[in-house]
C-alpha positions as CSV (number, residue, x, y, z in Angstrom):
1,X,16.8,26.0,39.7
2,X,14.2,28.1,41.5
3,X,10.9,29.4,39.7
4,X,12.7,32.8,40.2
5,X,15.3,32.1,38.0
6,X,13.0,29.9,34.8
7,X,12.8,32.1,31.9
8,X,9.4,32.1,30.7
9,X,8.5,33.7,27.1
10,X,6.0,36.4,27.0
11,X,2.9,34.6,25.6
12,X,3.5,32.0,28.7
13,X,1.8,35.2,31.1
14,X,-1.0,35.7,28.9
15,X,-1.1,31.4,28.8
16,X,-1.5,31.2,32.9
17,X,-4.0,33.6,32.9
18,X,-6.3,31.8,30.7
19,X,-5.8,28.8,32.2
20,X,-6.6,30.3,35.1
21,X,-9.9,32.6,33.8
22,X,-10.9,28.5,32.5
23,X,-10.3,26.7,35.7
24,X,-12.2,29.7,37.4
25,X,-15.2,29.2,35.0
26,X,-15.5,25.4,35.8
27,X,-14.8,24.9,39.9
28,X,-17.9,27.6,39.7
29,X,-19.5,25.3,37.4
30,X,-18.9,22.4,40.0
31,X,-20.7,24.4,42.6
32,X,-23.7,24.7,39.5
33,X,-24.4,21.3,39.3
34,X,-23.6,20.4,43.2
35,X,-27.2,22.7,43.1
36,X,-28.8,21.4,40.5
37,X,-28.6,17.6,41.7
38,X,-29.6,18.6,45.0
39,X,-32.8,19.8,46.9
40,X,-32.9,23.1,44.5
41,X,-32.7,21.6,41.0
42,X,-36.3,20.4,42.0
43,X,-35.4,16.9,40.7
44,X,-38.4,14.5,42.5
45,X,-35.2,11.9,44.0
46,X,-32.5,15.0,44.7
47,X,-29.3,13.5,46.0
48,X,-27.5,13.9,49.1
49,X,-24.4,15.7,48.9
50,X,-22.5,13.0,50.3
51,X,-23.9,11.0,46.9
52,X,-22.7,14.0,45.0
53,X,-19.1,14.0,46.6
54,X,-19.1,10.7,45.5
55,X,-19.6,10.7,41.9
56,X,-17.0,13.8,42.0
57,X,-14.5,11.2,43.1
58,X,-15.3,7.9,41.1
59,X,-15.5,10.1,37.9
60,X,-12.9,11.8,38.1
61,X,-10.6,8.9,38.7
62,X,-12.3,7.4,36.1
63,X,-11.3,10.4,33.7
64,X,-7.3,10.3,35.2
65,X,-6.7,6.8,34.4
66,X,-5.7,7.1,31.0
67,X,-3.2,9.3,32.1
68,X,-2.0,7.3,35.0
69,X,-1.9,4.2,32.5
70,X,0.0,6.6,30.3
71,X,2.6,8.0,32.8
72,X,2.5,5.1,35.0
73,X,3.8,7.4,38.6
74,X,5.3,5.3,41.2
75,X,3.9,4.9,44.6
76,X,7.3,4.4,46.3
77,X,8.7,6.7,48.8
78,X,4.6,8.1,49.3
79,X,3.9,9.8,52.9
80,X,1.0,7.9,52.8
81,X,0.1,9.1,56.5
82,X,-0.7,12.7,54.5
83,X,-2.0,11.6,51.8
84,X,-5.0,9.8,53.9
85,X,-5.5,13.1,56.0
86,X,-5.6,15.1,52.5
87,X,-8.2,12.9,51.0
88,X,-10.1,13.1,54.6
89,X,-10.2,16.5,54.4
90,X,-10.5,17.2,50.9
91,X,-13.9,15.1,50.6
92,X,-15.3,17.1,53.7
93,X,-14.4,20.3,51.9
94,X,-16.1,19.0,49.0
95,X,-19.0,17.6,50.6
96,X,-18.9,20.8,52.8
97,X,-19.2,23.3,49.6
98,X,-21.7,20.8,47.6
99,X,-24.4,21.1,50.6
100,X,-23.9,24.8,51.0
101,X,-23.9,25.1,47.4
102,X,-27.9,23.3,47.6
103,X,-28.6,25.8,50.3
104,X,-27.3,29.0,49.8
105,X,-26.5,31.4,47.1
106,X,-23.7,30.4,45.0
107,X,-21.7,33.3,45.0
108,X,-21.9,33.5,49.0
109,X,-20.8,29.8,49.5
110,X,-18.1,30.2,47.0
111,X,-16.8,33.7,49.1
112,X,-16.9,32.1,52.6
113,X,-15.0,29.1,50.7
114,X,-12.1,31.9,50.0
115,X,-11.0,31.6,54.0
116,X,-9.3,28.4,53.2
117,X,-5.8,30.6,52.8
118,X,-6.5,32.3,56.0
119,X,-7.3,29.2,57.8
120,X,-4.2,27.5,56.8
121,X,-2.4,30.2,57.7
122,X,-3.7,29.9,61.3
123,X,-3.0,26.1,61.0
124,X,0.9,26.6,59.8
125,X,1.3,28.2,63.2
126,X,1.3,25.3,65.3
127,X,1.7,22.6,62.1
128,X,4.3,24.1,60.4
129,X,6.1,26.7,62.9
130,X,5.2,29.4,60.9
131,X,5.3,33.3,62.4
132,X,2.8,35.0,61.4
133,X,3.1,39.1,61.8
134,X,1.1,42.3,62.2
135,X,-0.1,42.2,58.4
136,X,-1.1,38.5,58.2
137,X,-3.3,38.9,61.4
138,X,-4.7,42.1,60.3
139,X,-5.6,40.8,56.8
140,X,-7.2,37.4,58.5
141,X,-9.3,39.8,60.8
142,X,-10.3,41.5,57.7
143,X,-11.7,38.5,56.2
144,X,-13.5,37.4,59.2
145,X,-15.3,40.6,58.9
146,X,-16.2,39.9,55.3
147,X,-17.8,36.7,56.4
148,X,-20.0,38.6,59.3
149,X,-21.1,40.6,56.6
150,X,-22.3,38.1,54.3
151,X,-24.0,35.9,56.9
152,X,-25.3,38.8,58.9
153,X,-26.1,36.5,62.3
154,X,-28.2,37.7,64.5
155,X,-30.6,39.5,62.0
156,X,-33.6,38.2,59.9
157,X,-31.0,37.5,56.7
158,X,-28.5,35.0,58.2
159,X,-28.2,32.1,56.5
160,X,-27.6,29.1,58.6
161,X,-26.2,27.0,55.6
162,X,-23.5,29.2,55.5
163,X,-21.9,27.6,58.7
164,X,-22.0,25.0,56.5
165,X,-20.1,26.9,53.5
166,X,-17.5,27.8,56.9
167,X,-16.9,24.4,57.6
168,X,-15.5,24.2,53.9
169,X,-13.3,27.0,54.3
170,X,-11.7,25.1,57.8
171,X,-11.2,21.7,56.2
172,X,-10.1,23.4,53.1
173,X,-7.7,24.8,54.9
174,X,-6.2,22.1,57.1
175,X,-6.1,20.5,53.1
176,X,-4.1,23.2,51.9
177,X,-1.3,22.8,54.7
178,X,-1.1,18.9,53.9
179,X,-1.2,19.8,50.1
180,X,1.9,21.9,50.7
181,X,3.6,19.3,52.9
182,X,2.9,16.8,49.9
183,X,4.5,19.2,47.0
184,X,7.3,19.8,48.6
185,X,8.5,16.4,47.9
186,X,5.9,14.5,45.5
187,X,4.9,14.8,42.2
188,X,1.7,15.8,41.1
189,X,0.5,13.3,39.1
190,X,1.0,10.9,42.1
191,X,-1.0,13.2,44.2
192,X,-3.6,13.4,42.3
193,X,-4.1,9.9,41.5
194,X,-4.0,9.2,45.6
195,X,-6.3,11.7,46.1
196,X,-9.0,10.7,43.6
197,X,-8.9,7.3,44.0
198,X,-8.5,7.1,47.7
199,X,-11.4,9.7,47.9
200,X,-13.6,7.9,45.7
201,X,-13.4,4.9,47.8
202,X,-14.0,7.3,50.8
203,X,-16.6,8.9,49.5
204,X,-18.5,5.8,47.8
205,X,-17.9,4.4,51.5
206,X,-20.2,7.1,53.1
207,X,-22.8,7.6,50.2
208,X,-23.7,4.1,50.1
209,X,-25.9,5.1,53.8
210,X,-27.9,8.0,51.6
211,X,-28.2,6.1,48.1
212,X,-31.0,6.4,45.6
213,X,-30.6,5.6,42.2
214,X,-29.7,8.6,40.3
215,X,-31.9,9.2,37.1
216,X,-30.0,9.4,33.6
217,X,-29.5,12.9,33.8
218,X,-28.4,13.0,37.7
219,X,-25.9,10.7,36.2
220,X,-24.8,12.5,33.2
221,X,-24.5,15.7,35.7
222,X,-21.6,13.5,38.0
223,X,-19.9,12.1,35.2
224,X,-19.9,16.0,33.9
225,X,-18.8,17.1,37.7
226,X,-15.8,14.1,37.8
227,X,-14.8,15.2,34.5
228,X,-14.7,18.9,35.2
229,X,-12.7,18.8,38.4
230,X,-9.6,17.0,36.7
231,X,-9.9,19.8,34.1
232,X,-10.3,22.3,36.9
233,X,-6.9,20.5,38.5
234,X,-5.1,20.2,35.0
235,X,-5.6,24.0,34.4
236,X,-4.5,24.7,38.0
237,X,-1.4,23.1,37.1
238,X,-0.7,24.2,33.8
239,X,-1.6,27.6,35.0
240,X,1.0,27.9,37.9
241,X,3.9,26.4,35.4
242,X,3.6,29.2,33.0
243,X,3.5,31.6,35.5
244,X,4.6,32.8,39.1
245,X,1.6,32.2,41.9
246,X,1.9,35.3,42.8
247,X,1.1,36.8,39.6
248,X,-1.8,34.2,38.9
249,X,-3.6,33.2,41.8
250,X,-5.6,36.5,42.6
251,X,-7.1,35.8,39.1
252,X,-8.9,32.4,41.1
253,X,-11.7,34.7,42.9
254,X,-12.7,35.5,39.7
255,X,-14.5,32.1,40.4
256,X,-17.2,34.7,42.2
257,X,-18.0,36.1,39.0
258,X,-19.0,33.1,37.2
259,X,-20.7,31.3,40.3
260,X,-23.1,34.5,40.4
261,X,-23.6,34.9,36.8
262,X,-24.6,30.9,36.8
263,X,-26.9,31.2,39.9
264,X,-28.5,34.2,38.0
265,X,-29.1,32.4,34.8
266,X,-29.9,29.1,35.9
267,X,-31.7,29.9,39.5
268,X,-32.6,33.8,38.9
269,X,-30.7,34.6,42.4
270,X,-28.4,37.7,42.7
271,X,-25.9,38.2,44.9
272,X,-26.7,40.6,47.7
273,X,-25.1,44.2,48.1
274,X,-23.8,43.0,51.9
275,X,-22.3,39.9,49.5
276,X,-20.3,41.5,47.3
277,X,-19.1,43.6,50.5
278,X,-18.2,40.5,52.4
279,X,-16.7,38.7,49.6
280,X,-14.5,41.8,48.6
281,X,-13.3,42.1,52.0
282,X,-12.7,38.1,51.9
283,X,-10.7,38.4,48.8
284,X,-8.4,41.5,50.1
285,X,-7.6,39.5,53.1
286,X,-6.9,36.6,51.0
287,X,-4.7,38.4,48.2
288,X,-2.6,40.6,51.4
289,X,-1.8,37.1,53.4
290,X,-0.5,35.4,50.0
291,X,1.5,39.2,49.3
292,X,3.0,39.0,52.8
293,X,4.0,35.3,52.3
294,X,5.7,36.2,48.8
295,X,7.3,39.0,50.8
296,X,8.4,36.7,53.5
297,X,9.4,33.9,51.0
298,X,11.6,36.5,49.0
299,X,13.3,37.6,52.3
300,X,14.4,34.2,53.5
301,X,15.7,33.6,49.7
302,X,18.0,36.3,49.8
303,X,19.0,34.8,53.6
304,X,20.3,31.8,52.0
């Protein structure tokens, strides 16, 4: 049975978009405390944001294992070849977003972040075998532009940590086309156990080469971050079951919203008027690649 043809009830719309508002509300607030435990939270010992990545990971495999002892997911048939190149790249997106995150404004990091879907549309080209038309490149151009115009190089405003903030929207991106590779034939709770416990041992790996010993509320903050993300994830999740992607995803990028209202309450920084133009013209190149895929996907279904 396709996700076409599941009859969902009424209430399960207005369901996936509150899951969806929620895990909006907390990946911003992941970006939050990525800047509080860093250079800008004016801590005396910040942390590196390799050292943040890390208690990301080890918490929140800490927080999944109940579940995993609940549900108990075999390992057998894994591609484990992906499944090490999504954790690669998912901890430098991660790490990727937590420096920017120190460095930048939040709302700006979190809009350069939304290239990942036109990055991994690039990559499907030669990965996947994917076309990719007029529209799609149009769009992808579109959002390019949006990122000149938030990081404004060659004038007295660019920032340079948001070459940083770029290099989470590439590795996001080559982590979406190896997510997708992985759903197609894995179940999710098996993926995100890899992921998280993999990555933590990753991430612990690199951290240990930057490490100072967090005070009690640096730690409190991680065990907050690891336990946020699996929330973040188990909203994702629950969100896309109630209702199609197509219908919920554009409400993500109202992540934008909540990582500027945050920066403003907590750091007193606004987003700029060139931001909200570059992130809006992020987001439209965004929402017109994943409407041309739902076209494309629609008209290969009716191939069949």
């Amino acid at each position: 049975m396709t996700s076409a043809n599941i009859v969902r009830r009424p209430s399960d719309a207005l369901t996936a978009v509150l899951c969806m508002i929620a895990a909006c509300a907390l990946v911003a607030g992941t970006t939050l405390i990525a800047k509080i435990l860093g250079p800008a939270g004016g801590s005396e010992t910040p942390l590196h944001p390799f050292q943040i990545s890390a208690g990301r990971f080890v918490f929140a495999a800490i927080a999944l294992t109940p579940f995993l002892l609940a549900y108990r997911p075999s390992l057998k048939g894994a591609r484990w070849s992906n499944h090490i190149l999504r954790v690669l790249f998912g901890w430098a997106t991660v790490s990727s977003l937590f420096a920017a995150a120190g460095l930048m404004r939040l709302a700006d990091a979190n809009a350069i972040s939304f290239l990942n879907p036109v990055v991994a549309m690039i990559l499907a080209i030669p990965l996947l075998g994917e076309r990719v038309g007029p529209w799609r490149w149009a769009a992808a151009a579109i959002a390019f532009l949006g990122v000149l115009a938030i990081v404004q190089p060659g004038s007295s405003a660019f920032q340079p940590a948001a070459l940083i903030a770029l290099l989470a929207a590439l590795f996001g991106g080559a982590e979406a086309i190896l997510i997708k590779k992985l759903a197609d034939s894995e179940p999710p709770l098996r993926i995100l156990a890899i992921n998280n416990f993999i990555g933590a041992a990753l991430a612990v790996s690199i951290a240990s080469f930057v490490w100072v010993w967090p005070t009690p509320d640096q730690w409190l903050l991680m065990v907050m971050l690891g336990a946020t993300m699996i929330c973040v994830q188990a909203l994702f999740i629950q969100a896309l079951r109630r209702g199609d992607a197509s219908f919920v995803m554009p409400f993500f990028y109202l992540s934008l919203i909540f990582a500027a209202f945050y920066d403003y309450l907590v750091f007193a920084q606004s987003p700029t008027t060139a931001s909200w133009i570059g992130a809006g013209l992020i987001i439209a190149g965004a929402l017109t690649i994943a409407w041309r895929e739902r076209i494309n996907r629609r008209a290969a279904a009716s191939i069949q």
